[in-house]
N, C-alpha and C positions, 0 to 999 in steps of 0.2 A: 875339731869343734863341730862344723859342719853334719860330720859323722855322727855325731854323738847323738844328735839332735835328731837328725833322720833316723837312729836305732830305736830311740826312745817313740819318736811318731809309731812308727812300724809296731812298737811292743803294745804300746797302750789302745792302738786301733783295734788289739782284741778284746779290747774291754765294749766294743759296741754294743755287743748282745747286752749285755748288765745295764746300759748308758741309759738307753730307753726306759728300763725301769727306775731309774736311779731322778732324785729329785733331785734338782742342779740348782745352786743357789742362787738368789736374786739378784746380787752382783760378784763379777769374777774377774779376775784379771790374768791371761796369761800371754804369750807368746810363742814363738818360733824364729827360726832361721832358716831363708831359704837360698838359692844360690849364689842370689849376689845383695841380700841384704837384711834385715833383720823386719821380723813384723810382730808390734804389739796389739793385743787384742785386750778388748775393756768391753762388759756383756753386763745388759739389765733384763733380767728376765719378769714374767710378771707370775702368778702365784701357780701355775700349771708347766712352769720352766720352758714356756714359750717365749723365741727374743722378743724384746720389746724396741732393745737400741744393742749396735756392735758399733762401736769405734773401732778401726784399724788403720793403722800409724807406720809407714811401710817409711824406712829409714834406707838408704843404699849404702853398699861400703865404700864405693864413688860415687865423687861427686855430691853435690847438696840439695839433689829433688825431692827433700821429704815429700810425702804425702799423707794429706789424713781422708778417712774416707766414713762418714758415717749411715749405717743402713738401719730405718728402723720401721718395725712392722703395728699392724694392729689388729688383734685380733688371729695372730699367727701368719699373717699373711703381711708380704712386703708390703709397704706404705710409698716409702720417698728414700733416693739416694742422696745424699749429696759430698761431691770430691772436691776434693781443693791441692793441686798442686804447684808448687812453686821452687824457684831453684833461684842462684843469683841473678838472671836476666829474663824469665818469662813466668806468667804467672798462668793456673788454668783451672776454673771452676767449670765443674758437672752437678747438673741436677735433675731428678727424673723423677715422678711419681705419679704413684700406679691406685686405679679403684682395685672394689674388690674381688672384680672379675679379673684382675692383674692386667689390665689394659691401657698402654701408657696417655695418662692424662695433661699431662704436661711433661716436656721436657727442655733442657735447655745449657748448651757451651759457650764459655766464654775463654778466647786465649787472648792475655794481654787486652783484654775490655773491647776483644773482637769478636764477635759473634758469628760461631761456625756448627755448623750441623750435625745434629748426632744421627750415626745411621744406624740400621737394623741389625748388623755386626755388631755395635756397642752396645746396644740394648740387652741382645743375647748377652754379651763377657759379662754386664751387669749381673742379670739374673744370676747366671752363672757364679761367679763370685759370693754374690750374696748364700745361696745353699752350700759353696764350697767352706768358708767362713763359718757358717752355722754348724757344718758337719767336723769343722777343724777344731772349734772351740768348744763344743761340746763334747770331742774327743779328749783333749789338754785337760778339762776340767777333772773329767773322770780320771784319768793319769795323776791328776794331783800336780800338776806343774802350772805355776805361780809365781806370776810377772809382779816383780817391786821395783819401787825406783826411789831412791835417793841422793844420797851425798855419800864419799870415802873421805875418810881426813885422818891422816897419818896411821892408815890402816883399821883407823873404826868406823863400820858401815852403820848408815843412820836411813830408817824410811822418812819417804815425804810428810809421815804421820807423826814423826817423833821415833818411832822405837829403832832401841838398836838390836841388831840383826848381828849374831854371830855366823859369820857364813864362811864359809872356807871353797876358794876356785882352785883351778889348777895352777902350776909353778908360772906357766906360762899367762895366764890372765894375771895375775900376780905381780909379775916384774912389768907387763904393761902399764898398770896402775901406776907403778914407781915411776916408772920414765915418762911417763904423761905428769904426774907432781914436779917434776923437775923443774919443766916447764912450764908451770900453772902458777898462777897466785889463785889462794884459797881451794875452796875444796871443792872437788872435782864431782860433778854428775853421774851419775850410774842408774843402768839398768839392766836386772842379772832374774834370771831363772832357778827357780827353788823346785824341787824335784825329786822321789823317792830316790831317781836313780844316778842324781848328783844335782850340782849348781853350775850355769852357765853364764858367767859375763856375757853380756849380750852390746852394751852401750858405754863407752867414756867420753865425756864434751864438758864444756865450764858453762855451756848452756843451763838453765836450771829446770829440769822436767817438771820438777813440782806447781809452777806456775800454771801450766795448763793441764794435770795431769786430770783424765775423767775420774767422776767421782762418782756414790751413788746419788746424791743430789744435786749434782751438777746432771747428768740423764736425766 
């Protein structure tokens, strides 16, 4: 699976050249996988396919630290980060934001409502992240690979929008789903990858993503 997803990165990264000329819609939604866990990306761009906001949603396949992370810019240029992670026993919010000379104006950590310092190494990952982000979803998009999430129920896939979705996974995501229903009352959450060059189960939980999933009016 892993594999898969890394071939496809690799394939569509030659679509760079074209990317830049390519207008990139105003909102998108895709994702990836990376070694030890899945990451959603949700992108509002403003009318020159500059980001405007990236939410990125970093799920582990241990353990329960989701993280959500939102970066958004103005005028092309980064604005304010803000992270929020949490797991069953610690919680940890980041927040940074930057004028237009990209120079940090405020910043500011809290773990567990304790207040710890953010140093010039973090600052850097930040930056960093956020072009890497920009450069990853903008890559996906051009790929045509296309983060959904819904509901499975007795093998009919439904988006968080209503429609249903005929999608076909592998055998192996497949009898997942079964044996996760075995144990589930009602219908189980998902979040899967649409893609010229297949579809990836990416998420199974009774969690319901739809509740907070970004929208383009929620951006």
């Amino acid at each position: 699976m892993i594999g898969r997803i890394l071939i496809l990165l690799g394939a569509i990264s030659l679509l760079g050249a074209c990317t830049s000329q390519s207008k990139i819609p105003e909102f998108s939604a895709s994702g990836f996988i990376s070694d030890a866990g899945v990451v959603r990306l949700w992108r509002l761009n403003d009318q020159n396919s500059n980001p405007q906001v990236i939410v990125a949603v970093y799920s582990p396949y241990q353990g329960k630290n989701t993280t959500i992370t939102f970066f958004e810019y103005r005028q092309g240029k980064l604005w304010q980060i803000r992270h929020q992670s949490f797991d069953n026993k610690n919680k940890e919010q980041q927040q940074l934001r930057f004028d237009q000379n990209d120079h940090v104006i405020f910043m500011q950590r809290k773990v567990n409502d304790n207040k710890v310092s953010l140093t010039e190494d973090d600052i850097v990952r930040w930056r960093f992240e956020s072009d890497r982000l920009i450069e990853l979803s903008t890559t996906l998009i051009a790929g045509n690979v296309h983060l959904y999430q819904g509901y499975w129920r007795e093998g009919e896939i439904i988006t968080c929008s209503g429609e249903k979705r005929d999608v076909s996974f592998t055998a192996q995501a497949e009898n997942r789903l079964l044996r996760r229903a075995k144990t589930s009352l009602g219908d189980l959450a998902i979040a899967w990858l649409e893609a010229p060059q297949g579809n990836e189960l990416l998420l199974v939980a009774n969690e319901n993503f739809c509740l907070w999933a970004p929208t383009k009016d929620k951006l």
